[in-house]
C-alpha positions in Angstrom: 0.0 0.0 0.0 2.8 2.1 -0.7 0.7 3.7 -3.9 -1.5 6.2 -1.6 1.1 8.2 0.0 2.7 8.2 -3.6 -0.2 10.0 -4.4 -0.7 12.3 -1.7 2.9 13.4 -2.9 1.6 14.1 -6.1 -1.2 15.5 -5.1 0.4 17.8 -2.5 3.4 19.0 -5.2 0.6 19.8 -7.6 -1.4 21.9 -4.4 1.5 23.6 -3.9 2.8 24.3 -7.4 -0.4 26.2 -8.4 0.5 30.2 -8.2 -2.2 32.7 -7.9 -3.1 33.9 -10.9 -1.4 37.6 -12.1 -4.2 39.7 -13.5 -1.6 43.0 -13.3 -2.0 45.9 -11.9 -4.8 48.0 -11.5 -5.4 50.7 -14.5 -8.5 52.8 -14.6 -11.2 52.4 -17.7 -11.1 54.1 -20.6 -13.2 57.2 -21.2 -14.7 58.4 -24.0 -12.8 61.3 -23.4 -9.5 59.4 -23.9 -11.6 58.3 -27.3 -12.7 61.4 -28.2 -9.3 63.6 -27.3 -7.8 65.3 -30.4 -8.3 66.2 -33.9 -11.1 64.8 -36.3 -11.6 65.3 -39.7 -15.2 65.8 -41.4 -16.1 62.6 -43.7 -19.5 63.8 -44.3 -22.0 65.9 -43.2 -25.9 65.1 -43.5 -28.6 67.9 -42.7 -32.0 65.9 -42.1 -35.2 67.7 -42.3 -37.0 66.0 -38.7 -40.2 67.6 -40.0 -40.4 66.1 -43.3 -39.1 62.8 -41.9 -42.1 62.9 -38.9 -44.4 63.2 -41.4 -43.1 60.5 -43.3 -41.7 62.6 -46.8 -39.1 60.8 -48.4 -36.9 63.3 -49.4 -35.7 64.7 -46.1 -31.7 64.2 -46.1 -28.9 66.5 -47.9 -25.9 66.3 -47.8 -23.7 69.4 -46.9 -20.5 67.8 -47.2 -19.0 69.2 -50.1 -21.1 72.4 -49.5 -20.5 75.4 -48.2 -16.5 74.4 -47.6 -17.9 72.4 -45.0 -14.8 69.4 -46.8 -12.6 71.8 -44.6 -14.2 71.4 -41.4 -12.6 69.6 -38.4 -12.9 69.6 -35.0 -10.1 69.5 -31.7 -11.4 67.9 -28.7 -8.8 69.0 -26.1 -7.8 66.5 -22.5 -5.7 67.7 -19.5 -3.4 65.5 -18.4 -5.5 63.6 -15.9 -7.8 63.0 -19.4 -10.6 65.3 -18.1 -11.9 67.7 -20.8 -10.9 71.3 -21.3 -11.3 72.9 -24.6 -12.6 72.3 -28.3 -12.2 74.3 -31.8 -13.6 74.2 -35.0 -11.2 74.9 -38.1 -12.2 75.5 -41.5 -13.8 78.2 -43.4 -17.2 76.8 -42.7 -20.4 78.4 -41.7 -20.7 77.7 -37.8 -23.6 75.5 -36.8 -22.5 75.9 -33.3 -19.6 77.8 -31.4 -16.5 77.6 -33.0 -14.6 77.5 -29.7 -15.0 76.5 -26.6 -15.2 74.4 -23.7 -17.1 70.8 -23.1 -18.1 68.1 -21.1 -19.8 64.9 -21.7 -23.0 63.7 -20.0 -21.3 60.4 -19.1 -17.7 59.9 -19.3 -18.5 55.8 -20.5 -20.6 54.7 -23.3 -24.3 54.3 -22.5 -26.3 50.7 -22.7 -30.2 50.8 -23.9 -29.7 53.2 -27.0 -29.2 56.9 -24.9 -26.6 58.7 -26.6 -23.3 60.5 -24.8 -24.3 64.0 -25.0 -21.7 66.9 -25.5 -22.5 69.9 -23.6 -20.9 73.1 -25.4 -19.7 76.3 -23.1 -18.9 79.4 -23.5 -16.6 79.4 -20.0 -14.1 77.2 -18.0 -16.6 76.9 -15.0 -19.4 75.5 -17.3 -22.1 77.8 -16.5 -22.9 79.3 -19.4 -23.8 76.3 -22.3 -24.2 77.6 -25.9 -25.1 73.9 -27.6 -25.4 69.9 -27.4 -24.2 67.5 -29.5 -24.9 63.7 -29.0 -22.4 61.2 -29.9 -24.4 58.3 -31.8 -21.1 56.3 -33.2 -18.5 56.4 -30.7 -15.2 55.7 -32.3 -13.2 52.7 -32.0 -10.6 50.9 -33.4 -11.8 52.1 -36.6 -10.8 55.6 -35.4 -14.4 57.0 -36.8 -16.6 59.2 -34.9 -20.4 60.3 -35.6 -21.9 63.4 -33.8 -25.3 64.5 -34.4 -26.8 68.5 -33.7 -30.1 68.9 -33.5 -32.4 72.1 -33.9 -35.1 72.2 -31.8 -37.7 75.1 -31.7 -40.8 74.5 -29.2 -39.5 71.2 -27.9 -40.2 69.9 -31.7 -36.8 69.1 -33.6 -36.8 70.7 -37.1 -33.4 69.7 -38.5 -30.8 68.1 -37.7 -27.2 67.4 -38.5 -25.1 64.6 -39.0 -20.9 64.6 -39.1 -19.4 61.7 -39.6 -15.7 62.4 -38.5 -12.4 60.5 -38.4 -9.5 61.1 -36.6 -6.9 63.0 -38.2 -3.0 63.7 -37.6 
């Protein structure tokens, strides 16, 4: 019966050879506003008529891409370095939509579950009390380093147009 204390060997080395398991260290999520941080590019821009498309017209998109300069446009969505947000700018010629500069702060700083979008509040100062617009993000960017923000015009609580950008990161 020398077999069982073999195997209470065995069975003890492989107790004792198991390590803990090293997961790392400890880093903090990722924020949209690590994701969002730094310059973007305009892809194309889609103005949507919300009244036309409520009442179920068909023609109710146009594109304002290559429009107006609007090829020019990009935006700069500026961090500090503990990745909170500070300041944005538009750049291009472009007719402005919404103030050209600025600072901003999201609604969330992580993507939302069940469909809400991030918002982007827009402000005229550094203590945020003054907001001058919103934007929703509705494709947050990835590794496919694309971005889709969406501004919409509202005038009695009732949206009348909106606007699409679809963006991607530039250099």
């Amino acid at each position: 019966m020398r077999i069982k204390p073999l195997w209470f060997a065995i069975l003890g080395f492989l107790v004792l050879s198991c390590n803990e398991e090293d997961d790392g260290e400890h880093v903090d999520p990722i924020t949209l506003y690590e994701k969002i941080d730094g310059n973007w590019a305009l892809m194309s821009l889609k103005m949507t008529d919300e009244v036309a498309k409520a009442n179920g017209v068909s023609s109710f998109d146009q594109n304002l891409g290559n429009q107006f300069n609007y090829e020019d446009f990009t935006i700069r969505f500026n961090v500090d370095d503990k990745m909170r947000p500070t300041t944005y700018e538009v750049g291009g010629d472009v007719p402005p939509l919404f103030p050209a500069t600025g600072f901003y702060e999201l609604s969330s700083d992580f993507p939302q579950t069940g469909g809400n979008a991030v918002r982007i509040y827009l402000f005229s100062d550094a203590d945020h009390t003054e907001k001058t617009d919103e934007l929703r993000i509705t494709s947050v960017p990835g590794s496919n380093q694309e971005m889709e923000l969406q501004l919409v015009r509202v005038s009695g609580g009732v949206p009348f147009a909106s606007y699409t950008f679809k963006l991607n990161a530039a250099e």
